[in-house]
C-alpha positions as CSV (number, residue, x, y, z in Angstrom):
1,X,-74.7,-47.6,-106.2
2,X,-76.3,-46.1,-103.2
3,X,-75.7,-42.6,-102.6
4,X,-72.7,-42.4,-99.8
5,X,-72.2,-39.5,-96.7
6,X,-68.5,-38.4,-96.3
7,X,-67.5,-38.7,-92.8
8,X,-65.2,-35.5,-92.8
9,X,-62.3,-38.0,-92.3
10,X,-60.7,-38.6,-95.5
11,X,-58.6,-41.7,-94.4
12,X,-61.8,-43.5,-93.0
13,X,-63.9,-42.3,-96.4
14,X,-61.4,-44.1,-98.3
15,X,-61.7,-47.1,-96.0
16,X,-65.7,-47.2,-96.6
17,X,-65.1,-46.7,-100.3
18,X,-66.4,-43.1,-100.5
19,X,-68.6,-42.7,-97.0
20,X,-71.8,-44.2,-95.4
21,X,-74.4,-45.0,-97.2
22,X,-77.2,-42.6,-97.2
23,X,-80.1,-43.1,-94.5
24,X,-78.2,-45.2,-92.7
25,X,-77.8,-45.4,-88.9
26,X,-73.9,-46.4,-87.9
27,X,-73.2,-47.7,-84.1
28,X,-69.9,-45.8,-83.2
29,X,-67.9,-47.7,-80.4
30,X,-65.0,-47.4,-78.0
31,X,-64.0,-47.1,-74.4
32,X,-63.6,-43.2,-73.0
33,X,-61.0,-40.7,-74.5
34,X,-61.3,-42.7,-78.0
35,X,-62.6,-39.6,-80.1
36,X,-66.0,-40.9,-80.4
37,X,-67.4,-37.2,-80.0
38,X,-64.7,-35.6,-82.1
39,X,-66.0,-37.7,-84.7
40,X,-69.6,-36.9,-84.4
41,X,-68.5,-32.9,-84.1
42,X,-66.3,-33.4,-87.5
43,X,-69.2,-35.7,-89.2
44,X,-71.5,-32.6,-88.5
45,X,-68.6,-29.6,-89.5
46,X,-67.7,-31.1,-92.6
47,X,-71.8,-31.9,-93.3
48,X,-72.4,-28.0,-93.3
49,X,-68.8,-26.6,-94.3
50,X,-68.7,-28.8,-97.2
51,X,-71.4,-30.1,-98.1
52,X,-74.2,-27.6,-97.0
53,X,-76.0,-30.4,-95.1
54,X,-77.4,-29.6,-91.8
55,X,-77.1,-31.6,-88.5
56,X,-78.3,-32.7,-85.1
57,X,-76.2,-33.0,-82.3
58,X,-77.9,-34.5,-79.7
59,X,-76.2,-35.4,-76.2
60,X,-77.4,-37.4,-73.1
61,X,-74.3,-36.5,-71.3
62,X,-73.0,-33.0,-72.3
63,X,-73.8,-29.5,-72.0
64,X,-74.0,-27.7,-75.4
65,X,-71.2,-25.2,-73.8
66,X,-68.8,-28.4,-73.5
67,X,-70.0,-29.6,-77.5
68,X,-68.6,-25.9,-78.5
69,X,-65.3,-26.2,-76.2
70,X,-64.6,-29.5,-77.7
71,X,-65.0,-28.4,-81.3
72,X,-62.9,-25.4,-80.5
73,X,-60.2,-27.3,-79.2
74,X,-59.6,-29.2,-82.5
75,X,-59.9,-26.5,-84.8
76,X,-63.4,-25.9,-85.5
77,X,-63.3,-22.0,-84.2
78,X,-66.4,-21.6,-86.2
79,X,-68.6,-24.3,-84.9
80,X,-70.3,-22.3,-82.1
81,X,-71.8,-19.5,-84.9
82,X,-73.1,-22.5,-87.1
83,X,-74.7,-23.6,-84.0
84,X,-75.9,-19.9,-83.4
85,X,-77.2,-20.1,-87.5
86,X,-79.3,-23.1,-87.1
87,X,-76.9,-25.0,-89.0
88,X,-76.0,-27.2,-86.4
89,X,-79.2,-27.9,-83.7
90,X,-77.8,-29.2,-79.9
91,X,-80.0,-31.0,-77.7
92,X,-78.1,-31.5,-74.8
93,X,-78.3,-33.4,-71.4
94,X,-80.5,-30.6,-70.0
95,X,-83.0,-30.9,-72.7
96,X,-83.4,-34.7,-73.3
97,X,-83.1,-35.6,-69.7
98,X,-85.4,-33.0,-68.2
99,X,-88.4,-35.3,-67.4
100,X,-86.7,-39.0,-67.4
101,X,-89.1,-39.8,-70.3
102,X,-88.2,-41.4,-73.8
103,X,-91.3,-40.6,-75.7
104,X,-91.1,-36.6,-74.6
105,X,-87.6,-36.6,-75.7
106,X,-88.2,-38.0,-79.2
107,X,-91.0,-35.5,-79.4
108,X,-88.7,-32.7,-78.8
109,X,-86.2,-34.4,-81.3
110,X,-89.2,-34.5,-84.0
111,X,-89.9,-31.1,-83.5
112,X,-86.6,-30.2,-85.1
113,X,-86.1,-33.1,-87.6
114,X,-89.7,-33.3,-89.0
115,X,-89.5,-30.5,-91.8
116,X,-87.1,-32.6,-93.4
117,X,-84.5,-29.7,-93.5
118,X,-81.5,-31.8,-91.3
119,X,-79.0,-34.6,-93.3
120,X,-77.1,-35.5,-89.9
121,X,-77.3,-36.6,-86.7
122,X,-75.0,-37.7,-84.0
123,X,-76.3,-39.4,-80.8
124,X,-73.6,-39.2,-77.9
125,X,-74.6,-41.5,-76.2
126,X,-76.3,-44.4,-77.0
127,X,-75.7,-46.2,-73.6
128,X,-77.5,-43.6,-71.8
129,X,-80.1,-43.3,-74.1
130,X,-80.6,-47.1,-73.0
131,X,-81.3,-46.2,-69.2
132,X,-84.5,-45.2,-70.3
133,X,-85.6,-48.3,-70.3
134,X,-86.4,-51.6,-67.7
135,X,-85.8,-54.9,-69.7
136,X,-84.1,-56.0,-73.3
137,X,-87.6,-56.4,-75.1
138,X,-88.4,-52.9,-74.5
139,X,-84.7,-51.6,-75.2
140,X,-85.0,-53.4,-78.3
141,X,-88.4,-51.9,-79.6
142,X,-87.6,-48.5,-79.4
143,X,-84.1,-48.5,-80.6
144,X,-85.6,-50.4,-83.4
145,X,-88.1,-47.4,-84.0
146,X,-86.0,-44.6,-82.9
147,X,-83.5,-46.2,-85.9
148,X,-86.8,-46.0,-88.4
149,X,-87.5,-42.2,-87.2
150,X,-84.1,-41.2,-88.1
151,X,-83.9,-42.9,-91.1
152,X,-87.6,-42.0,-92.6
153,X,-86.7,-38.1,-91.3
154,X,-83.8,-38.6,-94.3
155,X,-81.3,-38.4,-91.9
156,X,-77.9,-40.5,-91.9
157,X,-76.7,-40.8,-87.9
158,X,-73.9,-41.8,-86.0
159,X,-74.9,-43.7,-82.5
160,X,-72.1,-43.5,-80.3
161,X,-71.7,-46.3,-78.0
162,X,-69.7,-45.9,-74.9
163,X,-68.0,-49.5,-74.0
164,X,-65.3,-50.5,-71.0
165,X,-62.8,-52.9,-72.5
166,X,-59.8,-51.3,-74.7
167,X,-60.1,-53.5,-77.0
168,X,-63.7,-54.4,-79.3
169,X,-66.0,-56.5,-77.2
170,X,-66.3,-59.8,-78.7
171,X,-69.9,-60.3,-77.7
172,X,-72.2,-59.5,-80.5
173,X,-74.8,-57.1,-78.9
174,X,-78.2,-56.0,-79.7
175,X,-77.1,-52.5,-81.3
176,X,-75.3,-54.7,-83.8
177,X,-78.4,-56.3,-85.0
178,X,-80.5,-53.1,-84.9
179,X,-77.9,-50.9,-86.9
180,X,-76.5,-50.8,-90.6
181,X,-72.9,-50.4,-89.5
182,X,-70.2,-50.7,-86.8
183,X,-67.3,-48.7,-86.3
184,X,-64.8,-49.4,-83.5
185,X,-62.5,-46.7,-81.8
186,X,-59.4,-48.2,-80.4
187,X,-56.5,-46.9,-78.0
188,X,-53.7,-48.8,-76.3
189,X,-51.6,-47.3,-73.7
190,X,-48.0,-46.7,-74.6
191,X,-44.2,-45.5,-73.0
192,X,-45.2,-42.0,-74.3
193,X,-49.2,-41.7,-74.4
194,X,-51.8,-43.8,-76.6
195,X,-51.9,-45.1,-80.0
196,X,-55.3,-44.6,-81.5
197,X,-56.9,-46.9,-84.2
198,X,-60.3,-47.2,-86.0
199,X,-61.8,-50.3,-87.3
200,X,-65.1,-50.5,-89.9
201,X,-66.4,-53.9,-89.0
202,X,-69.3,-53.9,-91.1
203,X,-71.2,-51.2,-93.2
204,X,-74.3,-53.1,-94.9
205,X,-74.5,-52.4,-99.1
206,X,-70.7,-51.5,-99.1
207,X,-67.5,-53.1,-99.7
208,X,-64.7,-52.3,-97.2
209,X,-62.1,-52.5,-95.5
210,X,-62.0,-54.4,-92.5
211,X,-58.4,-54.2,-91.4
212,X,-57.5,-51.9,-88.3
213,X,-56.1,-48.4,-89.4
214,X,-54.6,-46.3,-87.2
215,X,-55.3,-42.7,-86.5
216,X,-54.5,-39.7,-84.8
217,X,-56.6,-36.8,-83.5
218,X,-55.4,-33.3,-83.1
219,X,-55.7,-29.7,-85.4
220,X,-58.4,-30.1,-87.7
221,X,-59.9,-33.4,-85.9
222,X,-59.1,-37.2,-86.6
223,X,-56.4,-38.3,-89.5
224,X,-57.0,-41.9,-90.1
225,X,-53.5,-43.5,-91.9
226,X,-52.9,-46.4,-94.3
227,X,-51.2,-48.9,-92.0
228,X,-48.2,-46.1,-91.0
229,X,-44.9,-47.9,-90.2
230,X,-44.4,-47.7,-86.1
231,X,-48.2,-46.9,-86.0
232,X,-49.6,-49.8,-87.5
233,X,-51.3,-52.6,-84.7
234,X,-50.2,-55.0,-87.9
235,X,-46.7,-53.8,-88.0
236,X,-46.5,-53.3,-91.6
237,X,-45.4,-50.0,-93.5
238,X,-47.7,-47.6,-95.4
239,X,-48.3,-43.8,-96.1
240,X,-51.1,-41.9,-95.1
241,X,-54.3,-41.2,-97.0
């Protein structure tokens, strides 16, 4: 069996059967407010807390102060000093975006990743990654090699995907085809708030679980629960992980 990455979300480990498979790039999707971040900021906290694996964060939309703020407000008080260690490397909007050009951006991506030293990386986001190119064709080549960097740098990544509709978009898109896995971050508007789901709709080399679990984010990040009565989008009873 391949070796498999822990998430830092217990509930969704146990839906992937123990994690991600190692190397592997994972397309992370769901409209705004989802917890697509959260998730990349808990991947990369439980990567160094737990595991003493090191991690990239790099963001096309965020400042590295809001990365901090947001793992502070979840409980991750000590995120900002693994940050300050080296643990944890951002490469924020300011960074990537400063000359409008994808091949200087890798380049100052490489320049952290190449001695081999990260495990992790979370791209946040992938859709704005995309605006550095003009058609499909070239879109498609240099997510294709960008994937092939990651991966042959030893590192296992998360490529969030911003999308519009609430619910998974039923078109299969090219990220699908370019990716080993696809998670889906759900929430539908209630009397009282949101109720907040997470769906693995395919991992490649693993056996899963491809029903939709739901999940809650607050102290400590996301809790992913076995089918929770009154929780459940499938209306059927269960306990947490």
């Amino acid at each position: 069996m391949s070796d498999l990455v822990s998430t830092g979300v217990d509930g969704l480990d146990s839906i992937l059967n123990g994690g991600i498979t190692s190397r592997s790039t994972v397309l992370v999707s769901g409209n705004p407010g989802t917890g697509k971040s959260i998730f990349g900021i808990q991947y990369l906290h439980t990567g160094v807390t737990e595991f003493d694996e090191r991690g990239v964060y790099v963001s096309f939309e965020e400042d590295a102060e809001d990365i901090r703020q947001a793992a502070e407000s979840i409980g991750f008080d000590d995120f900002g000093d693994l940050v300050d260690e080296g643990e944890i490397v951002i490469h924020d909007k300011r960074e990537m975006l400063r000359d409008g050009d994808f091949s200087n951006a890798v380049d100052r991506l490489l320049e952290t990743i190449d001695d081999g030293s990260f495990d992790r990386l979370v791209l946040d986001s992938l859709s704005m990654f995309q605006l550095f190119f003009d058609d499909e064709q070239e879109k498609r080549t240099y997510l294709l090699k960008f994937s092939d960097i990651l991966k042959g740098n030893g590192l296992t990544s998360l490529l969030i995907n911003e999308q519009g509709a609430v619910f998974p978009d039923t078109e299969v898109g090219l990220e699908n085809f370019l990716t080993d896995g696809n998670i889906y971050f759900i929430q539908t508007p209630t009397e009282s708030g949101v109720s907040r789901y997470v769906w693995v709709a395919k991992m490649r080399k693993q056996d899963i679980d491809t029903d939709i679990f739901p999940m809650e984010i607050g102290e400590g990040g996301i809790t992913v629960h076995d089918r929770a009565g009154g929780f459940s989008m499938m209306g059927r009873e269960g306990s947490a992980f």
